[in-house]
PyMOL Python script that loads the backbone (N, CA, C, O; Angstrom):
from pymol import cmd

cmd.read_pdbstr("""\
ATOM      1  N   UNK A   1      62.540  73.262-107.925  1.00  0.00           N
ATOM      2  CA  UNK A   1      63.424  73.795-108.936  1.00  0.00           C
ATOM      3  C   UNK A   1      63.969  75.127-108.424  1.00  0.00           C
ATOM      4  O   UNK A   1      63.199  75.837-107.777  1.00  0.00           O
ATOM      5  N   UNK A   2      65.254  75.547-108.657  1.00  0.00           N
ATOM      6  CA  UNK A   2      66.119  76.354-107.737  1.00  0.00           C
ATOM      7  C   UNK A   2      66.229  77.247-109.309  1.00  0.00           C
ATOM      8  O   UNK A   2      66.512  76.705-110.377  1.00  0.00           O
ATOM      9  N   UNK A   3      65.967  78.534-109.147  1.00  0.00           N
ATOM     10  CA  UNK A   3      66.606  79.397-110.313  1.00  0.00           C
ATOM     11  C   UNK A   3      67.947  80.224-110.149  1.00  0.00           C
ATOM     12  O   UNK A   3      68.132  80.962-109.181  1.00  0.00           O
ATOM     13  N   UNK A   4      68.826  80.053-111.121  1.00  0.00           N
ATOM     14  CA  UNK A   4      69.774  80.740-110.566  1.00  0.00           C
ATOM     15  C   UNK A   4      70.190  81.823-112.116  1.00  0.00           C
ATOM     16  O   UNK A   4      70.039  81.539-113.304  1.00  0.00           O
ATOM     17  N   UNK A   5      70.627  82.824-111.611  1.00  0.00           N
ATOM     18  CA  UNK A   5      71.196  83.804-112.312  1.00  0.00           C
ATOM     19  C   UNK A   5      72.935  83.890-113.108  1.00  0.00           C
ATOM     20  O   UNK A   5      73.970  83.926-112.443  1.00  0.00           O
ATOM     21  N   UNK A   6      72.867  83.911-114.879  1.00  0.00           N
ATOM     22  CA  UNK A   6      73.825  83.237-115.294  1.00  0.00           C
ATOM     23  C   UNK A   6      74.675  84.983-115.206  1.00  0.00           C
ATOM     24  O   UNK A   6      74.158  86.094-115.325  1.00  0.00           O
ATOM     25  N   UNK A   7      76.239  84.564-114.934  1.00  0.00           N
ATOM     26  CA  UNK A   7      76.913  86.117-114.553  1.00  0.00           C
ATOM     27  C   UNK A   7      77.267  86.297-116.112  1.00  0.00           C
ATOM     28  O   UNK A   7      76.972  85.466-116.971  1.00  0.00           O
ATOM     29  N   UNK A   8      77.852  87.345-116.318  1.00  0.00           N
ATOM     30  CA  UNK A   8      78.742  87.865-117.744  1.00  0.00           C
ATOM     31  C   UNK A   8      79.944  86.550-118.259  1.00  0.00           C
ATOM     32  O   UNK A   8      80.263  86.283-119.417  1.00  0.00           O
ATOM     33  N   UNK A   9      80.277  86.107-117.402  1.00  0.00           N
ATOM     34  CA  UNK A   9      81.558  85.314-117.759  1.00  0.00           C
ATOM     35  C   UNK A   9      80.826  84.059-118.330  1.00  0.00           C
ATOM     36  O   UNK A   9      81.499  83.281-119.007  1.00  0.00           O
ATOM     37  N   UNK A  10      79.333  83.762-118.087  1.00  0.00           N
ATOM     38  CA  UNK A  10      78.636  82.443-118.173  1.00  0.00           C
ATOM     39  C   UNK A  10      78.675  81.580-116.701  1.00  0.00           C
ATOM     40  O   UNK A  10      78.189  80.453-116.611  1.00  0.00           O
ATOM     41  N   UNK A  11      79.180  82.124-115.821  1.00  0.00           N
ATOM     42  CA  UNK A  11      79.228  80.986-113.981  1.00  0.00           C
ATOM     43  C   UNK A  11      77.511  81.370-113.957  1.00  0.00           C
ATOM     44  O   UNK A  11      76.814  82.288-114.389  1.00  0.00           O
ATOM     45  N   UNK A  12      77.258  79.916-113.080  1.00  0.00           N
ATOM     46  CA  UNK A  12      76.414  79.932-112.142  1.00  0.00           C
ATOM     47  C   UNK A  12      76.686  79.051-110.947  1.00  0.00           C
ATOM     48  O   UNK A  12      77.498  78.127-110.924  1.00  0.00           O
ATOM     49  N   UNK A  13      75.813  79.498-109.836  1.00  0.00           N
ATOM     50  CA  UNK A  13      76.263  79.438-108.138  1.00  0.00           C
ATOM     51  C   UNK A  13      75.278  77.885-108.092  1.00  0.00           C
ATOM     52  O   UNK A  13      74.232  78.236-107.545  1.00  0.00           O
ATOM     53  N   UNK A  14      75.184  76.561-108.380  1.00  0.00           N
ATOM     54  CA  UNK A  14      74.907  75.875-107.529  1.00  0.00           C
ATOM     55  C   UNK A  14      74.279  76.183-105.834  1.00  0.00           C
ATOM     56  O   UNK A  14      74.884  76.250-104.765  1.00  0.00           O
ATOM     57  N   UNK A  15      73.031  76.304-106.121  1.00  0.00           N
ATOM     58  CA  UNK A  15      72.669  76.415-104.751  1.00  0.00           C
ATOM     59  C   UNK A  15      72.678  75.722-103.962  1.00  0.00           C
ATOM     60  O   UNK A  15      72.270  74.582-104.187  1.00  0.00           O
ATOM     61  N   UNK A  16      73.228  76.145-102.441  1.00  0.00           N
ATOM     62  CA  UNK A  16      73.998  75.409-101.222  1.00  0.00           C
ATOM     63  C   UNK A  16      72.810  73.771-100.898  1.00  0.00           C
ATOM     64  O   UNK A  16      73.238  72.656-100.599  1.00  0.00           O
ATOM     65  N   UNK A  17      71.705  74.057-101.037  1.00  0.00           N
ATOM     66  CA  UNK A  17      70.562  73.029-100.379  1.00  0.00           C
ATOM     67  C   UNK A  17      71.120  71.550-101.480  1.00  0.00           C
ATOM     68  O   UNK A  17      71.131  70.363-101.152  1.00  0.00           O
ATOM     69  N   UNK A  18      71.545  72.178-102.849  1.00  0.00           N
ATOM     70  CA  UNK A  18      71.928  71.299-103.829  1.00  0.00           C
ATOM     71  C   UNK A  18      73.183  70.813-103.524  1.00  0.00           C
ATOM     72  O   UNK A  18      73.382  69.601-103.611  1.00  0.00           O
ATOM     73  N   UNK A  19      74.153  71.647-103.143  1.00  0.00           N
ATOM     74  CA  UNK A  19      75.588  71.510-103.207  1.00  0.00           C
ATOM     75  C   UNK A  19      75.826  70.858-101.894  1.00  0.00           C
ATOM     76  O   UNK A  19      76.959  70.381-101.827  1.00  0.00           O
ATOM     77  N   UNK A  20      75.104  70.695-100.836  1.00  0.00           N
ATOM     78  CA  UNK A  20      75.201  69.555 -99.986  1.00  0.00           C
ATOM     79  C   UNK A  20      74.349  68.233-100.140  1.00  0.00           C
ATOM     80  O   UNK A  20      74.744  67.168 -99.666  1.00  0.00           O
ATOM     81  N   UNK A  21      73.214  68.353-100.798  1.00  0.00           N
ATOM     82  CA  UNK A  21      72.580  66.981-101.049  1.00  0.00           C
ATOM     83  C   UNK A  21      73.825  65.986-101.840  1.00  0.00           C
ATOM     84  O   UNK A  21      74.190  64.812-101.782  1.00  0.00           O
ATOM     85  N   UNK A  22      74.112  66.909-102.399  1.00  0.00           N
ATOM     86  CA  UNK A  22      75.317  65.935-103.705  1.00  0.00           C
ATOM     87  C   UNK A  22      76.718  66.325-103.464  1.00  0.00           C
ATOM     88  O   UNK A  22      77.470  66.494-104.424  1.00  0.00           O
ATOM     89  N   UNK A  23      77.192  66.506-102.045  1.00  0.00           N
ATOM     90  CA  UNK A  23      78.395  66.860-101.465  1.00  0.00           C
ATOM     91  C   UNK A  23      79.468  66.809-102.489  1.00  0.00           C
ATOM     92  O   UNK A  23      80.383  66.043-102.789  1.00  0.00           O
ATOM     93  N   UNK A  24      78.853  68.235-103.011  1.00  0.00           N
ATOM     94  CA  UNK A  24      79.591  68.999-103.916  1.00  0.00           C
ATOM     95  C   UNK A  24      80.406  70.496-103.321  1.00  0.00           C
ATOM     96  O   UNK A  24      79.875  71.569-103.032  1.00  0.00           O
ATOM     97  N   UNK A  25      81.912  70.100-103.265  1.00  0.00           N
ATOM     98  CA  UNK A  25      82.464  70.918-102.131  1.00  0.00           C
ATOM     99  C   UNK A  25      83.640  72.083-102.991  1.00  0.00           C
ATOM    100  O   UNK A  25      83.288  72.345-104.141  1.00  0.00           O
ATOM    101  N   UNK A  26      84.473  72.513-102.690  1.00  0.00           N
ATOM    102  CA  UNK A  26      85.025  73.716-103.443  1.00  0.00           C
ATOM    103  C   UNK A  26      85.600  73.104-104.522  1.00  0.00           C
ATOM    104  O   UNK A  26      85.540  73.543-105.671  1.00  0.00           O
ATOM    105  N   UNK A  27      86.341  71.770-104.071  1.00  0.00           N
ATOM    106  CA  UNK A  27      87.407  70.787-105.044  1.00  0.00           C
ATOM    107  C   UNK A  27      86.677  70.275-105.874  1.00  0.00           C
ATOM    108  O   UNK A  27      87.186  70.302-106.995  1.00  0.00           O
ATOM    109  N   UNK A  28      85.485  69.710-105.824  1.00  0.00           N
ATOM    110  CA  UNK A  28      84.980  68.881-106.687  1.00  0.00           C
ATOM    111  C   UNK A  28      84.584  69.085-107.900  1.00  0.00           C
ATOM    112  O   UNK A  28      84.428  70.268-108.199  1.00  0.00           O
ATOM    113  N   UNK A  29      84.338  68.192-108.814  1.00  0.00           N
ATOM    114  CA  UNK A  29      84.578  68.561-110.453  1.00  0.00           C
ATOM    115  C   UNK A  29      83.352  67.843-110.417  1.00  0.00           C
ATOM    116  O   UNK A  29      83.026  66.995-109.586  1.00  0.00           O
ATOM    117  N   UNK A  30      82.389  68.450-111.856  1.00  0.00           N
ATOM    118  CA  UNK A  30      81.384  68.371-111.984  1.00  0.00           C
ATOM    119  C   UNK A  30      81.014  68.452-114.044  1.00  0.00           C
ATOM    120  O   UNK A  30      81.537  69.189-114.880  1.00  0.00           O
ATOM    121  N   UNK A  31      80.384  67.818-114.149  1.00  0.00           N
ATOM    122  CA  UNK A  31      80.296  67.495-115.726  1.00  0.00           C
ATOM    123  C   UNK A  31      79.238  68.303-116.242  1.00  0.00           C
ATOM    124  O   UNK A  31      78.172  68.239-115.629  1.00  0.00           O
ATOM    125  N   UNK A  32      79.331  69.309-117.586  1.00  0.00           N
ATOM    126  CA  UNK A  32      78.278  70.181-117.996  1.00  0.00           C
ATOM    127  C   UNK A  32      78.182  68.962-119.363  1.00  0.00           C
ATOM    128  O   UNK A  32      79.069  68.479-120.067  1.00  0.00           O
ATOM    129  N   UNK A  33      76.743  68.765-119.333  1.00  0.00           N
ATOM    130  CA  UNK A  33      76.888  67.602-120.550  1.00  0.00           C
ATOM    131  C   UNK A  33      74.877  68.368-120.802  1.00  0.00           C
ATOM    132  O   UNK A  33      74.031  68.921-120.098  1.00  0.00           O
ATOM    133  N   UNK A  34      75.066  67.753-122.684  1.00  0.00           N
ATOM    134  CA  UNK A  34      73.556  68.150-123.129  1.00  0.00           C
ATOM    135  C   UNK A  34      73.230  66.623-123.131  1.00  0.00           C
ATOM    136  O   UNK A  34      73.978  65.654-123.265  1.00  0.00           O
ATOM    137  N   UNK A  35      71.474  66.735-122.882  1.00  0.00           N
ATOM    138  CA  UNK A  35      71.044  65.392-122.844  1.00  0.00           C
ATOM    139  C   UNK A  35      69.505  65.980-123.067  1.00  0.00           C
ATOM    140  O   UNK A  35      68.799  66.644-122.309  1.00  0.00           O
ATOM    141  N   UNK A  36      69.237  65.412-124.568  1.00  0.00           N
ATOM    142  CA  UNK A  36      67.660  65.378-125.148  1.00  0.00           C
ATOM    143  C   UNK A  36      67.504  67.132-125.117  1.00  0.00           C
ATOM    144  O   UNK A  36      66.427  67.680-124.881  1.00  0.00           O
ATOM    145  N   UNK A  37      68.634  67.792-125.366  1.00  0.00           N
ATOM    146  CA  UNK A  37      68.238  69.476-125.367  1.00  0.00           C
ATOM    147  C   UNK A  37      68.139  69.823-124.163  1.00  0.00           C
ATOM    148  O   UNK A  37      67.178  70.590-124.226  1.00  0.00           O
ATOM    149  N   UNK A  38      68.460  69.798-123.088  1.00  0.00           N
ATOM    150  CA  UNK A  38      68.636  70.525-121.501  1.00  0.00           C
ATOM    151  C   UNK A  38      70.199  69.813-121.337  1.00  0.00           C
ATOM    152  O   UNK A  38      70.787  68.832-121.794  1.00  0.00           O
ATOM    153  N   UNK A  39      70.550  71.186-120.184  1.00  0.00           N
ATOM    154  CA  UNK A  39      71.694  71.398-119.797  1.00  0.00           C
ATOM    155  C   UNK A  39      71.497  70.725-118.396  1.00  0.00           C
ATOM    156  O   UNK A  39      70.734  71.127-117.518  1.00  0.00           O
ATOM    157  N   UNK A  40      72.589  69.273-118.322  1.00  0.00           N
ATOM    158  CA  UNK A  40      72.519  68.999-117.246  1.00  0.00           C
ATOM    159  C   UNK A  40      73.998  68.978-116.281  1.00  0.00           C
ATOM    160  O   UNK A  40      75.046  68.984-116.927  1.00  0.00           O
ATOM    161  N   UNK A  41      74.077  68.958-114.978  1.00  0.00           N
ATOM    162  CA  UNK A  41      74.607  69.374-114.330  1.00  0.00           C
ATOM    163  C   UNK A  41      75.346  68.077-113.360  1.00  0.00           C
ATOM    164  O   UNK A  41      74.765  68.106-112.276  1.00  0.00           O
ATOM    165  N   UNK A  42      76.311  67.065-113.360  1.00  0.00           N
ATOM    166  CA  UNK A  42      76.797  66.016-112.921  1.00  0.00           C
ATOM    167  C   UNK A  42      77.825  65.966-112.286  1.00  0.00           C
ATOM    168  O   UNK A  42      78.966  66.254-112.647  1.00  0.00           O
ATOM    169  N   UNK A  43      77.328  65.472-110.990  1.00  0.00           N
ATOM    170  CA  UNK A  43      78.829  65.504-110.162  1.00  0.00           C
ATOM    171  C   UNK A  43      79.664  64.627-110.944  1.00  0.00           C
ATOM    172  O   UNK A  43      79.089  63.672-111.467  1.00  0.00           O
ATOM    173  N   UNK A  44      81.299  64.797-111.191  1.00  0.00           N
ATOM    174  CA  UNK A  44      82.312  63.729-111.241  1.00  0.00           C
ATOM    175  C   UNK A  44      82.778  62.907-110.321  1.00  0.00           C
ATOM    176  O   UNK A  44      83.640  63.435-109.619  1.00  0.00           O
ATOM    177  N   UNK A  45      82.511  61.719-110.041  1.00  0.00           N
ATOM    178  CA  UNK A  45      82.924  61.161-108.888  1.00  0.00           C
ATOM    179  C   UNK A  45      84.308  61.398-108.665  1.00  0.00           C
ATOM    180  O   UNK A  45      85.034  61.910-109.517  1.00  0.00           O
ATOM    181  N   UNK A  46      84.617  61.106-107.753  1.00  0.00           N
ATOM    182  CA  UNK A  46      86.015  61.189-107.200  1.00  0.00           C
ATOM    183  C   UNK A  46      86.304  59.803-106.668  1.00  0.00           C
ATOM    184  O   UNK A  46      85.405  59.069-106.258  1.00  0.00           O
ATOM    185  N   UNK A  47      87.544  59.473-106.684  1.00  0.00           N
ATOM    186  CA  UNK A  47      88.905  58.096-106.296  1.00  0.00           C
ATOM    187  C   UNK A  47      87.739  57.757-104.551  1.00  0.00           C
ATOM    188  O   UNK A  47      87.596  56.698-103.939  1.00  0.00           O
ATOM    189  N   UNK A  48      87.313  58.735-104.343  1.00  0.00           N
ATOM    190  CA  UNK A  48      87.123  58.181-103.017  1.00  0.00           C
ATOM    191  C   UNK A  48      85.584  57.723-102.818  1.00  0.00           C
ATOM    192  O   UNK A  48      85.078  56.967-101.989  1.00  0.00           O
ATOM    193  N   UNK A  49      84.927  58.601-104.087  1.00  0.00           N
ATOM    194  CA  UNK A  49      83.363  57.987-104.272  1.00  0.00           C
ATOM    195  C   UNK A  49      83.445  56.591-104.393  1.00  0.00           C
ATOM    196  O   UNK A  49      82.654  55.970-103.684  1.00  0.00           O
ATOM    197  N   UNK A  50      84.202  55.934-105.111  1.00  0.00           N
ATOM    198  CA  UNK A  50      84.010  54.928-105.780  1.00  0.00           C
ATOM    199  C   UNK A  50      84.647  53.503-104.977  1.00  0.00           C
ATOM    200  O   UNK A  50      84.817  52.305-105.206  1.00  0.00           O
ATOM    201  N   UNK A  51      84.819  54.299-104.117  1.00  0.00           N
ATOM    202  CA  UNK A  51      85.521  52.926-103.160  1.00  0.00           C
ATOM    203  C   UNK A  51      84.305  51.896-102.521  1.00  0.00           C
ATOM    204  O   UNK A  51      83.250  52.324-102.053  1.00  0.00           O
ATOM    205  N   UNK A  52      84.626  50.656-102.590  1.00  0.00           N
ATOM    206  CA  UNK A  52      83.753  49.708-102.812  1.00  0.00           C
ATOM    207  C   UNK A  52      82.093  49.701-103.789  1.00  0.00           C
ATOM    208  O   UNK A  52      80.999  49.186-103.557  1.00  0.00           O
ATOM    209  N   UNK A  53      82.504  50.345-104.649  1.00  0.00           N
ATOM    210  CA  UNK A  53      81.767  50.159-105.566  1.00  0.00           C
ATOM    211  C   UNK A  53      81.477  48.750-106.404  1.00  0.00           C
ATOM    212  O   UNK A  53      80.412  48.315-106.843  1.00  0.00           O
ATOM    213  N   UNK A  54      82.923  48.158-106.467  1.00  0.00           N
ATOM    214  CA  UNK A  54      83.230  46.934-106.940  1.00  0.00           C
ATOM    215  C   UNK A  54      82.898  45.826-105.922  1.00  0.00           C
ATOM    216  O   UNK A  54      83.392  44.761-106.291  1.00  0.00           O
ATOM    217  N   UNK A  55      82.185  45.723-104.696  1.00  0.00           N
ATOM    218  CA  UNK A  55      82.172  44.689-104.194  1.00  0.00           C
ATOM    219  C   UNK A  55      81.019  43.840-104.662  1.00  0.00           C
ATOM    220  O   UNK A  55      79.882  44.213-104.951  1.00  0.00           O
ATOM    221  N   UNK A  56      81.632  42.381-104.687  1.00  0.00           N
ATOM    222  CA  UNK A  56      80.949  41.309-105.271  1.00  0.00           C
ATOM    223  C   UNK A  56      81.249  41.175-106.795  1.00  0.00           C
ATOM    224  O   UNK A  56      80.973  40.147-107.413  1.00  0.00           O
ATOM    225  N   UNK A  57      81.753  42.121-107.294  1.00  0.00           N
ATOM    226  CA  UNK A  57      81.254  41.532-108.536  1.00  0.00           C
ATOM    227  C   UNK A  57      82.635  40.643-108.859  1.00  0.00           C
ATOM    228  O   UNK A  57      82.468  40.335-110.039  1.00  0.00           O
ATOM    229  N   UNK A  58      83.816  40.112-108.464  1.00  0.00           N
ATOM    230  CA  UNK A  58      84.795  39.920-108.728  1.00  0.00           C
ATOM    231  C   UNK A  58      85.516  39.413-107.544  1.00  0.00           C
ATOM    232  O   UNK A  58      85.483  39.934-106.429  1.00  0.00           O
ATOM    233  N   UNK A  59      86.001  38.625-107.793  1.00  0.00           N
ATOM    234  CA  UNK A  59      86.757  37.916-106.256  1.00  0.00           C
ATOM    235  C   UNK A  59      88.272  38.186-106.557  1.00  0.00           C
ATOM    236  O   UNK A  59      88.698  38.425-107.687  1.00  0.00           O
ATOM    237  N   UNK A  60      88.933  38.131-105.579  1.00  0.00           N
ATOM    238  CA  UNK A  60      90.563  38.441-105.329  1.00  0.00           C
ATOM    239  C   UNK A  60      91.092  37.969-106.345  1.00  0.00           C
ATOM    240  O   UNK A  60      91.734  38.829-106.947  1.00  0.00           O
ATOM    241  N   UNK A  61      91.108  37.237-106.690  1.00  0.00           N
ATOM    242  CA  UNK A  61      92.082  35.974-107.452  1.00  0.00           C
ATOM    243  C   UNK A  61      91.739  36.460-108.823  1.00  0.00           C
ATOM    244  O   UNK A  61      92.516  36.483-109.777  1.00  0.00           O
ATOM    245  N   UNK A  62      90.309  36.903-108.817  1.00  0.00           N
ATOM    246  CA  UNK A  62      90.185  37.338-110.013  1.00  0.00           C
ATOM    247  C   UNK A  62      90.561  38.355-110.684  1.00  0.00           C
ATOM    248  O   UNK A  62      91.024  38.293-111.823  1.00  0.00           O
ATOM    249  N   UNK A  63      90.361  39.561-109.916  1.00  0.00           N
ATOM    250  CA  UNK A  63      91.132  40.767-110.279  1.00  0.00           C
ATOM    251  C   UNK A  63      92.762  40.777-110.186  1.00  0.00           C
ATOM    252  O   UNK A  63      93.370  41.708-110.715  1.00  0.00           O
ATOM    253  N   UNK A  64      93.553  39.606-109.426  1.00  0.00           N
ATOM    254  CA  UNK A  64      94.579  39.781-109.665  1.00  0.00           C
ATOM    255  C   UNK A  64      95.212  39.329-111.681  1.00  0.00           C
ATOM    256  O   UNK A  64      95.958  39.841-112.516  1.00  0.00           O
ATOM    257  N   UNK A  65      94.385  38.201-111.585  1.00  0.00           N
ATOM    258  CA  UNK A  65      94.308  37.235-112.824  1.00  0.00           C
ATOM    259  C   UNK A  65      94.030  38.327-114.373  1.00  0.00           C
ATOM    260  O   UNK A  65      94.633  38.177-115.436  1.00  0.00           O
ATOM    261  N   UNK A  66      92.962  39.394-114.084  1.00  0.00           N
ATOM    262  CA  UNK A  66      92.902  40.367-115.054  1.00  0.00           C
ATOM    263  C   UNK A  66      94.187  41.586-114.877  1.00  0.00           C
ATOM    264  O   UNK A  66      94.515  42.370-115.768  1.00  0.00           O
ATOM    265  N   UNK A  67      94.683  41.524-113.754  1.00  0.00           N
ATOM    266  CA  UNK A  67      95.673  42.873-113.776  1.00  0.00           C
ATOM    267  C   UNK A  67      96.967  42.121-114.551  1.00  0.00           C
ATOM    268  O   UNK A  67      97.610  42.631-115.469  1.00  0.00           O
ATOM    269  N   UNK A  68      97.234  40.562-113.865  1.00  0.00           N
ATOM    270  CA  UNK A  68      98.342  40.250-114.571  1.00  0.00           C
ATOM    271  C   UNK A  68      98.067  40.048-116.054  1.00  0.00           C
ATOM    272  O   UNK A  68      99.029  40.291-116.782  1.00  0.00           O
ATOM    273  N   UNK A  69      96.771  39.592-116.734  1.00  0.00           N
ATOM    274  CA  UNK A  69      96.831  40.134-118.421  1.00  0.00           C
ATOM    275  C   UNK A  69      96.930  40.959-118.773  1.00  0.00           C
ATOM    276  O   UNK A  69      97.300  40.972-119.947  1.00  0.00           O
ATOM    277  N   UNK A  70      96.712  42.222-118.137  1.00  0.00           N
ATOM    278  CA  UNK A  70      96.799  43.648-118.857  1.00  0.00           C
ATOM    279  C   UNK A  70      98.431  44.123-118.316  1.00  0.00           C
ATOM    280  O   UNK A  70      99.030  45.080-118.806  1.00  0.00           O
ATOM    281  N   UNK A  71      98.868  43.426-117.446  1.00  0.00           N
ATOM    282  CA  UNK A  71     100.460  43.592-117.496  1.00  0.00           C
ATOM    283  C   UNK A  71     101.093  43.122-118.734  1.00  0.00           C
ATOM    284  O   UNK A  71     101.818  43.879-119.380  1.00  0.00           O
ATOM    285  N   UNK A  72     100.832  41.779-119.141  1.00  0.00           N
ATOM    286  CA  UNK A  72     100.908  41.046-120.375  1.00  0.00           C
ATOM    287  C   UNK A  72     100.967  41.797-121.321  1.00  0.00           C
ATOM    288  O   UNK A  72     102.014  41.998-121.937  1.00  0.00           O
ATOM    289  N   UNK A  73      99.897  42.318-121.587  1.00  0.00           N
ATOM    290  CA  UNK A  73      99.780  43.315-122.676  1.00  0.00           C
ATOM    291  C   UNK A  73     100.259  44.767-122.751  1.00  0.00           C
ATOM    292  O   UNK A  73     100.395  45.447-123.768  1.00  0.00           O
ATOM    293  N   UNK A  74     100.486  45.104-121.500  1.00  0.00           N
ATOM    294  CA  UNK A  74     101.833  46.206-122.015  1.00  0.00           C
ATOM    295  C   UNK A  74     102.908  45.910-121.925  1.00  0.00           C
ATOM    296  O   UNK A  74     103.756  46.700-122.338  1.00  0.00           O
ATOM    297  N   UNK A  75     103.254  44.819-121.425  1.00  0.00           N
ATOM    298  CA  UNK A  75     104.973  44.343-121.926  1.00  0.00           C
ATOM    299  C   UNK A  75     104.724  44.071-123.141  1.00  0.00           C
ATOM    300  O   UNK A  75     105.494  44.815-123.747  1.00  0.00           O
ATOM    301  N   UNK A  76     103.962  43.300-124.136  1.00  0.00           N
ATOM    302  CA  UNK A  76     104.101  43.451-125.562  1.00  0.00           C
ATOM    303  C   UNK A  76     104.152  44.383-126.734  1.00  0.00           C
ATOM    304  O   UNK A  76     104.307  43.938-127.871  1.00  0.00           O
TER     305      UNK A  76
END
""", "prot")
cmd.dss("prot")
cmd.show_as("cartoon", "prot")
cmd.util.cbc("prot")
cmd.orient("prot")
């Protein structure tokens, strides 16, 4: 457990040993959320985390088949 010191404005510094385990870099966005009464601290993934995240669960044909219904449904 890493202690860190909260400034006047309310910032605190993510310590570096943390901020590279969870390649958390100057850009990256990060979620302050309460859970069961503690303050927890969540990286936001990013467009590029998430790349092949989806494999397997869905085949080509299929995801084309759901994009063209939800085309469907905003032309209506």
């Amino acid at each position: 457990m890493e202690e860190v010191v909260v400034t006047r404005k309310g910032q605190v510094t993510i310590p570096v040993k943390l901020r590279r385990k969870f390649k958390i870099t100057e850009s990256s966005k990060v979620q302050i959320v309460e859970e069961d009464g503690k303050i927890v601290i969540k990286k936001q993934p990013s467009f590029l985390d998430l790349i092949g995240s989806g494999v397997g669960k869905a085949t080509v044909e299929e995801v084309k088949k759901m994009l063209d219904e939800m085309r469907a449904e905003d032309a209506e």
